[in-house]
Backbone as a ProteinNet text record, in pm:
[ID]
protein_1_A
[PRIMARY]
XXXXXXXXXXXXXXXXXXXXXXXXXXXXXXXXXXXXXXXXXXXXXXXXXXXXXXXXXXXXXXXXXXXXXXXXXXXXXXXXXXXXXXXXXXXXXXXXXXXXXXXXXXXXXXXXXXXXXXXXXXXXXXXXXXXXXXXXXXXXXXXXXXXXXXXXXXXXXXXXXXXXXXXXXXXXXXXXXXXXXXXXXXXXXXXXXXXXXXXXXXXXXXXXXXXXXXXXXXX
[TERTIARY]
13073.6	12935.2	12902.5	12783.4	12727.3	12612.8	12628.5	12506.8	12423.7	12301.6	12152.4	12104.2	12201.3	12152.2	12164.6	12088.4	12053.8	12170.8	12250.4	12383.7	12358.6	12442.5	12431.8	12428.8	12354.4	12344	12506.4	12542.2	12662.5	12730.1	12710.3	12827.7	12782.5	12733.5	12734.7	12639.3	12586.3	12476.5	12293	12276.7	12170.5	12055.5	11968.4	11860.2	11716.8	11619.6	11545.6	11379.3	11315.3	11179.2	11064.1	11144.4	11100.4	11231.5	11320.4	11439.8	11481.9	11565.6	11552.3	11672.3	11685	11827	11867.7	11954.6	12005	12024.5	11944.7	11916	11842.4	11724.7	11645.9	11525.1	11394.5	11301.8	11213.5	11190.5	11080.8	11144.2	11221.7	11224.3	11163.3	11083.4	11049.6	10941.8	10931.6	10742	10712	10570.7	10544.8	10439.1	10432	10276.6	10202.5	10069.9	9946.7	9983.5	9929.4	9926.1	9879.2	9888.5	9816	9735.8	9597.3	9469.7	9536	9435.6	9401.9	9302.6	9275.9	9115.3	9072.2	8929.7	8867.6	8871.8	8851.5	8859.5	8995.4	8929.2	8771.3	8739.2	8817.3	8834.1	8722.1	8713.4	8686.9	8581.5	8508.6	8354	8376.7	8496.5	8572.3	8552	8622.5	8670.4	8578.2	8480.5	8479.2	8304.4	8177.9	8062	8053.1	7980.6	7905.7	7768.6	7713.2	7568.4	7430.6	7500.6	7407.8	7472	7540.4	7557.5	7497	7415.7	7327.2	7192.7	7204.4	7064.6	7107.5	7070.6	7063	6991.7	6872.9	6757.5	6708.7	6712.9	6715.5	6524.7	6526.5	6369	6279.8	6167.4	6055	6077.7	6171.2	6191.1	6096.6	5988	5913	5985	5889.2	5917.2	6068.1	6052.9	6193.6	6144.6	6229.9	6245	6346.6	6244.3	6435.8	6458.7	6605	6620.7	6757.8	6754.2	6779.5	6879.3	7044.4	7095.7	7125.2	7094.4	7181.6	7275.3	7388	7480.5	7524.5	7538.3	7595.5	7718.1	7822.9	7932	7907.9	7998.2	7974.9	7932.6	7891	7843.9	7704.9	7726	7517.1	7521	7558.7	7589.2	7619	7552.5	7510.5	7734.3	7733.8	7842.9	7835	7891.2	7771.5	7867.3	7980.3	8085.6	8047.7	7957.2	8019.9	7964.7	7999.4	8010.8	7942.4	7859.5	7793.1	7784.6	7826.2	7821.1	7745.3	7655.8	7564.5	7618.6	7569.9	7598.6	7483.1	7402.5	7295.9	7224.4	7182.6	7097.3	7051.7	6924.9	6839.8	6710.7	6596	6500.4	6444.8	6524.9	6480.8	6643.2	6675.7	6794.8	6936	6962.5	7040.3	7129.7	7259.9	7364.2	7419.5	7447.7	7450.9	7623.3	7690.8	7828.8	7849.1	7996.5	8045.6	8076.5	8111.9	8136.7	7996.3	7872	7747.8	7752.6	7748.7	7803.8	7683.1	7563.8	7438.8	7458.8	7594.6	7596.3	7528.8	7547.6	7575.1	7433.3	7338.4	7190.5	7183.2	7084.8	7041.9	6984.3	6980.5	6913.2	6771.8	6705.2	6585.9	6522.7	6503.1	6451.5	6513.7	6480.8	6562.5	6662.6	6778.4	6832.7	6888.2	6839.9	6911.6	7067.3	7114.9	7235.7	7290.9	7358.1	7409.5	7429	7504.8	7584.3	7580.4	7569	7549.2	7680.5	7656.7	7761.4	7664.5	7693.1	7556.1	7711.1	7661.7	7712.9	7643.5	7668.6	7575	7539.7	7465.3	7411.6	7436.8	7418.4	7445	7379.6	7286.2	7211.1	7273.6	7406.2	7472.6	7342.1	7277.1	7214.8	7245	7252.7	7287.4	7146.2	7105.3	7017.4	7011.3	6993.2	6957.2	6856.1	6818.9	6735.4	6758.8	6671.2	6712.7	6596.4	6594.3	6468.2	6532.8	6430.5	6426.1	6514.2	6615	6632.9	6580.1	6592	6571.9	6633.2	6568.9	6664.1	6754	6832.1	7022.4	7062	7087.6	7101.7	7239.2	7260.1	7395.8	7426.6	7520.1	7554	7475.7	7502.2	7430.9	7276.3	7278.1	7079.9	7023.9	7127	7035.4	7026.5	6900.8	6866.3	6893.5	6940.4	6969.8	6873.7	6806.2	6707.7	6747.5	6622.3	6653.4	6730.7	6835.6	6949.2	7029	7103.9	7162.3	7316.1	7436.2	7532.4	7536.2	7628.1	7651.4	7776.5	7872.3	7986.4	7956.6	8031.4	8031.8	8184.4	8203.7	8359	8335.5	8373.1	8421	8563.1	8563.7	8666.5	8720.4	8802.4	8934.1	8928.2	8855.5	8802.4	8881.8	9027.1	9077.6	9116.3	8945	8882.8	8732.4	8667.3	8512	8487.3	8343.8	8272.5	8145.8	8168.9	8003.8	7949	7834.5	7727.6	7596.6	7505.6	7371.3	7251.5	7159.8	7029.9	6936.8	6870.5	6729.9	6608.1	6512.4	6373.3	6281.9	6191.6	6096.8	5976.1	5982.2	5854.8	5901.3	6011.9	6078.3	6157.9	6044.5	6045.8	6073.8	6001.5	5993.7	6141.5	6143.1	6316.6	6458.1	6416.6	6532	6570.3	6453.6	6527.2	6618.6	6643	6702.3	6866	6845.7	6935.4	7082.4	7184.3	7306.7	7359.5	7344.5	7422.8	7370.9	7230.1	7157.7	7121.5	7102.7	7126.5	7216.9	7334.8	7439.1	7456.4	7423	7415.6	7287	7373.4	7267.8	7122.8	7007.3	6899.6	6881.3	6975.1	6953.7	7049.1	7128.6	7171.5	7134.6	7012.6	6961.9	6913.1	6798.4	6694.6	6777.2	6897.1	6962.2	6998.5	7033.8	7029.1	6878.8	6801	6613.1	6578.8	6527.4	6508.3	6356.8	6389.7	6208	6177.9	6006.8	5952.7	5944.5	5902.2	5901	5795.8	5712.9	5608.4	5692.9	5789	5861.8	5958.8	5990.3	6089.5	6124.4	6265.9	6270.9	6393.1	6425.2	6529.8	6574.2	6725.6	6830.6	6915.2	6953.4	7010.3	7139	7229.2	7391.2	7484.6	7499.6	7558.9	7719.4	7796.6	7929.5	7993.8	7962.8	7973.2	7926.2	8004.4	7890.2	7978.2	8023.7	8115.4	8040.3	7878.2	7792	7804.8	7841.1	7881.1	7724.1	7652.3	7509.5	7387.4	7490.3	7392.5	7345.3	7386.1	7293.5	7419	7516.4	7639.1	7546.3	7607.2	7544.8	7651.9	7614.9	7683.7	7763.5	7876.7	8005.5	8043.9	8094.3	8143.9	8265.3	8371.2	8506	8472.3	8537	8529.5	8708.7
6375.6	6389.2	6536.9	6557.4	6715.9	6759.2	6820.8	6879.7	6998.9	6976.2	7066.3	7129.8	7118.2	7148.1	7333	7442.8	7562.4	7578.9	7706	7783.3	7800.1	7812.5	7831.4	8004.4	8058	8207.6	8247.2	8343.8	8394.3	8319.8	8271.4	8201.3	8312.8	8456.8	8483.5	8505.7	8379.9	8309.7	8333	8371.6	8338.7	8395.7	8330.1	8389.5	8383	8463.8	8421.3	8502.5	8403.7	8447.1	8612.6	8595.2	8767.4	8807.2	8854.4	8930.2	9026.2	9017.6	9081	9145	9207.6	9229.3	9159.8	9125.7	8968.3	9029.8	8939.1	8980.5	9086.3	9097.4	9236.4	9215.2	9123.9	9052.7	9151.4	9275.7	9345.7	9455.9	9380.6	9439.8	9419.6	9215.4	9192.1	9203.3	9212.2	9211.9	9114.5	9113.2	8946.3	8945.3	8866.2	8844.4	8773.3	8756.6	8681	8569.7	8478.1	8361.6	8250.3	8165.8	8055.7	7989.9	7951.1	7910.8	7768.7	7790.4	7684.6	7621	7529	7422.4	7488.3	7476	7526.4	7444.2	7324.7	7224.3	7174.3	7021	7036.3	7084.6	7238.2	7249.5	7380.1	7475.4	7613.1	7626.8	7500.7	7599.1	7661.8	7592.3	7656.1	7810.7	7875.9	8035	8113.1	8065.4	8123.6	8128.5	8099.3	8136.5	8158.2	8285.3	8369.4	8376.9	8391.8	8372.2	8461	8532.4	8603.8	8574.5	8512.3	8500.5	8490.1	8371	8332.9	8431.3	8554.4	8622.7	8798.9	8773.8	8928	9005.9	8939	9052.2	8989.8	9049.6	8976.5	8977.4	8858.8	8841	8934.4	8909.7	9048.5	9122.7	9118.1	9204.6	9228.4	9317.3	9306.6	9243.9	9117.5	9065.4	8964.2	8945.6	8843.6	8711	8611.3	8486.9	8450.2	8294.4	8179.6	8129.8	8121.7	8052.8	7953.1	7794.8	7673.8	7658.7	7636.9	7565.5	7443.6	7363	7195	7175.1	7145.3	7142	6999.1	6969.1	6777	6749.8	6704.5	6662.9	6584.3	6538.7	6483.9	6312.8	6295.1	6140.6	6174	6284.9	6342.2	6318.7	6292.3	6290.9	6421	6434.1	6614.3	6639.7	6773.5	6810.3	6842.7	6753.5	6770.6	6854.3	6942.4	7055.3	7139.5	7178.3	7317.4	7434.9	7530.5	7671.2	7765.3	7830.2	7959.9	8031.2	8136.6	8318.8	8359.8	8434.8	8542.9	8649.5	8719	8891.1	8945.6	9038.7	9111.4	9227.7	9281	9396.7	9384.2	9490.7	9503.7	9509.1	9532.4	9528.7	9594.7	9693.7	9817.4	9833.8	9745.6	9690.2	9776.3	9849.3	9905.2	9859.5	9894.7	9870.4	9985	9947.7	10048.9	10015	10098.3	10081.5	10160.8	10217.9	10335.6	10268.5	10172.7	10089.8	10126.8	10144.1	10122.4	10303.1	10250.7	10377.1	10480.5	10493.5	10531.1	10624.8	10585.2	10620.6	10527.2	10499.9	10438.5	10508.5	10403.3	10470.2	10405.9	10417.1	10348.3	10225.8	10082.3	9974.7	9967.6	9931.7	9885.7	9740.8	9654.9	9715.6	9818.4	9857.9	9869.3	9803.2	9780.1	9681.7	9545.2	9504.8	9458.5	9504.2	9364.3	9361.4	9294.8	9300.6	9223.4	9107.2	9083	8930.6	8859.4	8734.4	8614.2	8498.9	8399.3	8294	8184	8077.2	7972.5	7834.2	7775.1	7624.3	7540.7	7433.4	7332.1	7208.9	7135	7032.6	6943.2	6759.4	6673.9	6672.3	6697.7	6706.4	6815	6833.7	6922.7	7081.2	7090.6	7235	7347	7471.8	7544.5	7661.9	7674.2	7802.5	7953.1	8023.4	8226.5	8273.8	8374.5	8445	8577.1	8635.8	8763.3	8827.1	8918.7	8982.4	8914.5	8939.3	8928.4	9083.7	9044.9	9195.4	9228.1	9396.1	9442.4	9393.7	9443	9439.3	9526.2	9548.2	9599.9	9696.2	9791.9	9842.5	9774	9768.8	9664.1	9811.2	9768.9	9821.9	9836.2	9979.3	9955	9953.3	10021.8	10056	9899.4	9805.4	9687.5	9691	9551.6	9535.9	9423	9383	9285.3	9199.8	9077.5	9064.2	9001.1	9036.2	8985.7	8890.1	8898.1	8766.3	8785.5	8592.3	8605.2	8584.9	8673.1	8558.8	8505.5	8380.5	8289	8213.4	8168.9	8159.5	8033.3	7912.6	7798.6	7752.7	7720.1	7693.7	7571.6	7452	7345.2	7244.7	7182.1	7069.5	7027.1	6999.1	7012	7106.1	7180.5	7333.3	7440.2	7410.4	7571.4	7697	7651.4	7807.4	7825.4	7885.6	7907.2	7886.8	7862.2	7835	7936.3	8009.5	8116.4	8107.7	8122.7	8079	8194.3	8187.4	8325.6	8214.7	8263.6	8193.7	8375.1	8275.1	8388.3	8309.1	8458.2	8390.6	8343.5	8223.1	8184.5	8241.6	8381.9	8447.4	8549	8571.1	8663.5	8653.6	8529.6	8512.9	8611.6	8700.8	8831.7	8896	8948.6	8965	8882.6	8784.5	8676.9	8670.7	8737.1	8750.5	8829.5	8942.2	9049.3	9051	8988.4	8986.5	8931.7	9049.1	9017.9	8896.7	8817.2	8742.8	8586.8	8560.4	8465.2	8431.9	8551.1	8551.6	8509.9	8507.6	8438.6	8298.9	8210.5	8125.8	8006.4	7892.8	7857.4	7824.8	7760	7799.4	7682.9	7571.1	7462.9	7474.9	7558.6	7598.9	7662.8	7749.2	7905.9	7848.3	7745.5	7686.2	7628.9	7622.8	7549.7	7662.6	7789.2	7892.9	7922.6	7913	7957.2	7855.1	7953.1	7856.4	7797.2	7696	7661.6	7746.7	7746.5	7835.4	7698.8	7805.6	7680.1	7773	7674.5	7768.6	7895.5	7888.2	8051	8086.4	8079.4	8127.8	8029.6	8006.8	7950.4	7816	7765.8	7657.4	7602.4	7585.4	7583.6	7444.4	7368.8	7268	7286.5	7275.8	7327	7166.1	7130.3	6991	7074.1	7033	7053.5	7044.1	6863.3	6813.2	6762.2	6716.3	6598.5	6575.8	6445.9	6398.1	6421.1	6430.4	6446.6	6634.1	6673	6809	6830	6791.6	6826.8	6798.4	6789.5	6735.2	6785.5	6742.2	6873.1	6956	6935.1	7052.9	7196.9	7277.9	7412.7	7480.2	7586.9	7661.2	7758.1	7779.6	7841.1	7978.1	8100.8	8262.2	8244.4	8258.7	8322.1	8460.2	8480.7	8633.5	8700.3
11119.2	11165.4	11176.1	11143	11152.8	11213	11319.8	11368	11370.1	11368.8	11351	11456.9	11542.5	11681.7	11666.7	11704.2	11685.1	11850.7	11735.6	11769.9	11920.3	12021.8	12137	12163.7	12258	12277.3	12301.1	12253.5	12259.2	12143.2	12043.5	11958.2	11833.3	11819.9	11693.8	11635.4	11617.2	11489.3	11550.4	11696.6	11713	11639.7	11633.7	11586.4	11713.9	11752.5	11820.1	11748.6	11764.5	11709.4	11774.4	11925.1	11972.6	12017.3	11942.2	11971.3	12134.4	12169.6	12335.7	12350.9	12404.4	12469.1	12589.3	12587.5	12668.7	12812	12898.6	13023.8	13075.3	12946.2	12962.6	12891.5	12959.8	12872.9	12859.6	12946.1	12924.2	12734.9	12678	12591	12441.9	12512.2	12385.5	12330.5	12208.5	12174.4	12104.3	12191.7	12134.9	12102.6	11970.7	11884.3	11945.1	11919.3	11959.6	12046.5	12118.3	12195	12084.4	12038.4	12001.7	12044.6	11946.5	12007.1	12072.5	12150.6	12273	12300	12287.5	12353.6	12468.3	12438.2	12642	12716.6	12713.7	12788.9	12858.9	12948.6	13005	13095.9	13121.6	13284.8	13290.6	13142.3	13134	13232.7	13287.5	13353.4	13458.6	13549.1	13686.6	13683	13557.3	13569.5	13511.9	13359.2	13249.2	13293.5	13330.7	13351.8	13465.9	13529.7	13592.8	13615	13756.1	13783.1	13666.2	13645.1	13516.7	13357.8	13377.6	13253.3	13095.4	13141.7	13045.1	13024.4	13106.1	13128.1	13014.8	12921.6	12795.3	12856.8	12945.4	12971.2	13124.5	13215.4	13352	13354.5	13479.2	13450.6	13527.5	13451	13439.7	13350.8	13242.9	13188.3	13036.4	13000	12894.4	12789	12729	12616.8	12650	12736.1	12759.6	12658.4	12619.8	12575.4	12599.4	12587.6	12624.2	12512.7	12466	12370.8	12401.7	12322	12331	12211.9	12258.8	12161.5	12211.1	12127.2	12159.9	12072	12100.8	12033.7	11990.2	11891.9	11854.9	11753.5	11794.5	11731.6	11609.7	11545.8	11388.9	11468.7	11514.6	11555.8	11617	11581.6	11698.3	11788.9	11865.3	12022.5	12058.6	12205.4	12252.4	12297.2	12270	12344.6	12479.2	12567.6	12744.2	12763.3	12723.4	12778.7	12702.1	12650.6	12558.7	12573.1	12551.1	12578.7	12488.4	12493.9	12424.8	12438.4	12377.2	12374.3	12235.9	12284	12166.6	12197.7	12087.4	12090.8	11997	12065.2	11968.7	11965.3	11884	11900.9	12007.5	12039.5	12166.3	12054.3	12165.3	12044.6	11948.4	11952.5	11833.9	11735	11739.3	11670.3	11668.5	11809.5	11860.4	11938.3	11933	12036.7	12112.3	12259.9	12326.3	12367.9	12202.9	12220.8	12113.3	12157.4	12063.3	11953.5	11904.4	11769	11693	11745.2	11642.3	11594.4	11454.4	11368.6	11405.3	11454.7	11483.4	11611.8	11679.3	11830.6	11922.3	12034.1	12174.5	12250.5	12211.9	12301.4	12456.1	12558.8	12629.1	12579.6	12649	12537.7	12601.4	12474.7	12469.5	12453.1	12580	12713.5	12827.9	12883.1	13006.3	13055.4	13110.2	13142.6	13047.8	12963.9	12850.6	12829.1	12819.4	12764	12646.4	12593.2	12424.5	12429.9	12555.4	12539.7	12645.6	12625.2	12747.4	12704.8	12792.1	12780.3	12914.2	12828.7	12894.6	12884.3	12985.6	12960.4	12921.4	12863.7	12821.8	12942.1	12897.2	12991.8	12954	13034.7	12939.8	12824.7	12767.3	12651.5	12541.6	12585.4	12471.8	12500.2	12543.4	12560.9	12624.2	12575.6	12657.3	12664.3	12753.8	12781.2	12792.1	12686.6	12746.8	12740.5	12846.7	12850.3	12755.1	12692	12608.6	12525.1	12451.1	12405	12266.7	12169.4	12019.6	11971.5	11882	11847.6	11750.4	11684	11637.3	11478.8	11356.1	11245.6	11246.8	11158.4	11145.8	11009.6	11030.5	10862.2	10854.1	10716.5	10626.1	10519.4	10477.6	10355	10266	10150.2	10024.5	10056.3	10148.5	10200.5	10205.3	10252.2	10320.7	10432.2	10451.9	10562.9	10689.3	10774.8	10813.2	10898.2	10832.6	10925.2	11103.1	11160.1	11316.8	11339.7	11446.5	11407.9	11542.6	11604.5	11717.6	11653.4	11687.8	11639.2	11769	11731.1	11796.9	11813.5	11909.6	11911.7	11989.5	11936	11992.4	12038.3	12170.1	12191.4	12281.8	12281.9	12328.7	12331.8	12455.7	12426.4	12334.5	12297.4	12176.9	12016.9	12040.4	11884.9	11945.1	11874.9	11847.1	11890.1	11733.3	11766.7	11782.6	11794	11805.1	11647.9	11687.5	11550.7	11559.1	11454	11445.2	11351.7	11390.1	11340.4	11368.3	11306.5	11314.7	11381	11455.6	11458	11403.4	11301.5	11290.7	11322.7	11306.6	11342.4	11234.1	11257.8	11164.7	11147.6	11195.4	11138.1	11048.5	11034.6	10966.1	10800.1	10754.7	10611.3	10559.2	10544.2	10414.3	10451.4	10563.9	10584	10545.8	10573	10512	10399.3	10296.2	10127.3	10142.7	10231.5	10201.7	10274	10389.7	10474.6	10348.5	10374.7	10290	10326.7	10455.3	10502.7	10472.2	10500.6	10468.5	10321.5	10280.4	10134.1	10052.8	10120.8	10054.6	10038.3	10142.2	10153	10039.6	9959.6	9890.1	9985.4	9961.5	10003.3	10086.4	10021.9	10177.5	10239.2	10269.7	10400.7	10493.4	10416.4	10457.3	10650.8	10575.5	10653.6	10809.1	10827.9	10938	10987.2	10963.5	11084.3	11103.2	11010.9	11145.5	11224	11365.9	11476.9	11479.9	11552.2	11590.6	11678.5	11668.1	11796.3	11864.1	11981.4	12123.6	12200.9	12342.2	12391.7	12433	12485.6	12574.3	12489.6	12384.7	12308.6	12182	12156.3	12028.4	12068.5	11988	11985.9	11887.6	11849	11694.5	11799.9	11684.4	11681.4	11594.1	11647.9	11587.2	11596.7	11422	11437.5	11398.3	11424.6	11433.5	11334.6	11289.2	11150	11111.4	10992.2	10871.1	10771.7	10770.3	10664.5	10535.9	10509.9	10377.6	10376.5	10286.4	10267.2	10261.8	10192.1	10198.5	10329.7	10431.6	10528.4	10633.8	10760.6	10830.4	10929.5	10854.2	10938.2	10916.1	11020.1	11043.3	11007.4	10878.9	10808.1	10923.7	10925	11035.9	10923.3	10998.7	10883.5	11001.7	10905.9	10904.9	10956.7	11106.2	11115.7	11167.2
[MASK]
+++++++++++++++++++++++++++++++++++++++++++++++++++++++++++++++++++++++++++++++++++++++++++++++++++++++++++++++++++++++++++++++++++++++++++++++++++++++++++++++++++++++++++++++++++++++++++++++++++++++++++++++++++++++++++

């Protein structure tokens, strides 16, 4: 009989996937963590009383904007989680990464990023200004745009996704990113208007490749 059983420490042979010196762990180095589900506990730790707020209220030109989120059966995700990240409204970031330099944002008080929980209706709510357009590469232009990071109960990993705006036709030819996309996909990242802001509907899946899944970018 022969056994598969992996060599005992001290016989020689070991092998270990973060190598250490034995009885001395602060020696090892260790790669990434492996993704993990948020659920269903994340709302305990992970949202904050301002969270969902880009632009706190009173703030000129504020809007709300509405994702509902729906699994491949259309049924709302009543757990799920949203984070944007975006310009301000003169399409600036007030961070040393923006190759432009790190301004004050415009509005006042404006910030980039929120994180909203959803409701039973799979919705999640932010307050925030419209941003600005984006220079791209190659003297393009990027039209006005939220990304968007969707994380729920048993996913991974996040799913991103863009919302743009529907007045911002003439921009949308140009945008490198939307542009890429064939032209009935285009139409499922622009949002509806709504009386106080706008609202995008994000289906998860769709066993019909042509259907109404919401186009997701590898980042």
């Amino acid at each position: 009989m022969t056994s598969s059983a992996t060599p005992g420490i001290g016989s020689g042979t070991d092998t270990f996937t973060y190598p250490v010196t034995p009885g001395d762990f602060t020696t090892a180095s260790f790669g990434p963590t492996p993704s993990q589900t948020v659920g269903p506990y994340w709302h305990i730790g992970l949202p904050w009383s301002d969270g969902p707020d880009a632009a706190p209220e009173g703030t000129p030109g504020r809007i709300t904007v509405r994702f509902t989120v729906l699994d491949g059966a259309r049924e709302p995700v009543a757990d799920v989680m949203v984070e944007t990240w975006q310009a301000d409204a003169e399409g600036r970031f007030t961070h040393p990464d923006d190759p432009r330099g790190a301004v004050p944002p415009v509005p006042e008080g404006f910030r980039g990023f929120t994180r909203a929980a959803g409701d039973s209706t799979g919705t999640a709510t932010i307050h925030t200004v419209k941003p600005g357009a984006l220079p791209a590469e190659q003297d393009r232009i990027e039209a006005p745009h939220i990304d968007v990071s969707i994380f729920s109960r048993g996913m991974l990993d996040r799913a991103v996704t863009r919302l743009y705006f529907p007045e911002d036709t003439a921009a949308h030819a140009g945008d490198p990113v939307l542009s890429a996309l064939p032209e009935t996909q285009r139409r499922k990242l622009i949002a509806e208007r709504t009386d106080d802001g706008y609202a995008m509907t994000i289906h998860l899946q769709d066993s019909d490749p042509d259907g109404v899944e919401t186009p997701f970018f590898l980042v």
